[in-house]
Structure formats: structure tokens, C-alpha cells
N, C-alpha and C positions, 0 to 999 in steps of 0.2 A: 555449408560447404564442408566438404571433409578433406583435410590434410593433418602433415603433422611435421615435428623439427622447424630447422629454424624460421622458412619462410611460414610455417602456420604461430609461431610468435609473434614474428614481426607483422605479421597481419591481423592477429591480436591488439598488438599496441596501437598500428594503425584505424584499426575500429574506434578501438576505445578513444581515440584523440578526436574524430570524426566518422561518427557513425555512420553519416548519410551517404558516404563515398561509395560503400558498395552498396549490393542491392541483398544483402543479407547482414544478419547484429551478431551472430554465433559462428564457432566453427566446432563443429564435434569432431572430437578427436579419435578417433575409430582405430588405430593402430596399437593402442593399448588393449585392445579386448574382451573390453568392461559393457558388456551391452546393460546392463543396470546404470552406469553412468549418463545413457540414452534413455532410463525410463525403462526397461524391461524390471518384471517381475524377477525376483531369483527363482532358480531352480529347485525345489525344496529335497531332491531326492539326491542328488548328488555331494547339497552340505549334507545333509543328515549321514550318510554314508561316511564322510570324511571327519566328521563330529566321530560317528563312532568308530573309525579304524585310527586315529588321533589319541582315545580316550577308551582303547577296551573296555576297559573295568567298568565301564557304563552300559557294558554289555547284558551285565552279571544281577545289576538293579530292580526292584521290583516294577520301579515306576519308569523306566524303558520303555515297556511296549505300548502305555498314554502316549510317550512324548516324542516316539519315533515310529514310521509307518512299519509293517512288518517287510515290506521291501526290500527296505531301509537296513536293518537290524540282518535280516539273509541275508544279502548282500554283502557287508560289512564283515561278516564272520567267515564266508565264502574268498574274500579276498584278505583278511589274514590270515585264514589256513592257509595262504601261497606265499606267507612274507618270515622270512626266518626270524625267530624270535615272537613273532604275533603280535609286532609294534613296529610301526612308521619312526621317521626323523633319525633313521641310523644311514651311513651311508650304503648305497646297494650296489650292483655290480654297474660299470658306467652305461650297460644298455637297457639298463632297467631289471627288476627283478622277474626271472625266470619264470616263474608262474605266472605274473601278469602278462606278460609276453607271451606266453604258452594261449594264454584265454584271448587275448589281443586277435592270436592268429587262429586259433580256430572260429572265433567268431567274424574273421573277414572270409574265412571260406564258404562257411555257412551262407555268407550273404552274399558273396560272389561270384560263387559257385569254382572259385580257382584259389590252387592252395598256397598256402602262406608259410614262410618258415617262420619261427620264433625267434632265430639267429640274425635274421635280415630287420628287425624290427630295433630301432631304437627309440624310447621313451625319454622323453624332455620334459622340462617346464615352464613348454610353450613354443611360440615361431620361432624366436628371437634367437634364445639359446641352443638352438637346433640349428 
């Protein structure tokens, strides 16, 4: 069963007291995000990226390009060339940094065939806080 809050607690406890009342023993909690919590594999291409825009200087190493796809490592370099400073975890403008948002939008034109402005674009971290 999938829910979440309070009544997928209290239907937690209710399990756990007597299992056999419903006709299911789990409730996956799906409002968190985490399809790894469900058993999916992670995505290797997205940490590796975030491994190195987190940790430039991992950039710079010899033993990088063993340990990260070359994808991975463009990518990485491609998106702090758009971040001032060329390091994550500073605070950025509240709609997200401009060059992301810049790439955001040309890449939904690209795919949609209708244009996007960068200004109309706000970047979060996540549903919730959006």
C-alpha cells in the first residue's frame, strides 16, 4: 500500500499489533522520493556528477578518469563553468543559478519544440520545498 503522514503511521502500528487485519504486512512510503528505498539501483551518472561538482579538485587528479565515467567528469566541468566561484554549497540567487537555468531552458525547447524563458524557471530541492 502506498501512503504517508499520519494515518500511514498509525496503520504501521496497526500492522505491527496484528498483521493479519489487512491484506498487505508493508506500506512503502513513496512521498519521500527515494526509489532506492523500494529496491531501485542508484543512478551512477548523476552522483558521480554531484561527487564532482561537490569536490572539484577531484577534477584535477590523475586517477579521475578510472574512477568517474568521462560523462561524468564533462558534465561536471560543463556545469561549474555556470556556477560563480566553480564550487556548490554557497548560497545562489533564490531561483536558482543563471546558467543552470539558462541550460534548464534551452534544453526544454530543444525537447518541446516551444521556448522557455530562464526567468520563469525556479529550481528547488525538491516537491516539497517548491
Amino acid at each position: 500500500m502506498s501512503a504517508r503522514g499520519f494515518l500511514s503511521q498509525k496503520l504501521q502500528q496497526e500492522i505491527q499489533a496484528k498483521p493479519e487485519a489487512y491484506p498487505f504486512q508493508e506500506i512503502l512510503y513513496c512521498n519521500i522520493g527515494n526509489p532506492q528505498s523500494l529496491g531501485q539501483k542508484s543512478i551512477t551518472f548523476f552522483r558521480e556528477v554531484l561527487a564532482l561538482c561537490d569536490h572539484p579538485a577531484i577534477l584535477a587528479k590523475s586517477e579521475t578518469q578510472a574512477l568517474f565515467s568521462a560523462d561524468s567528469i564533462e558534465r561536471a566541468r560543463k556545469i561549474l563553468d555556470q556556477i560563480p566561484g566553480r564550487a556548490t554549497g554557497a548560497y545562489s540567487h533564490s531561483q536558482g543559478i543563471k546558467g543552470l537555468r539558462d541550460t534548464i531552458a534551452a534544453a526544454i525547447e530543444a525537447r518541446d519544440g516551444f521556448p522557455a524563458d530562464p526567468n520563469d524557471i525556479f529550481m528547488t530541492d525538491g516537491a516539497s520545498p517548491a
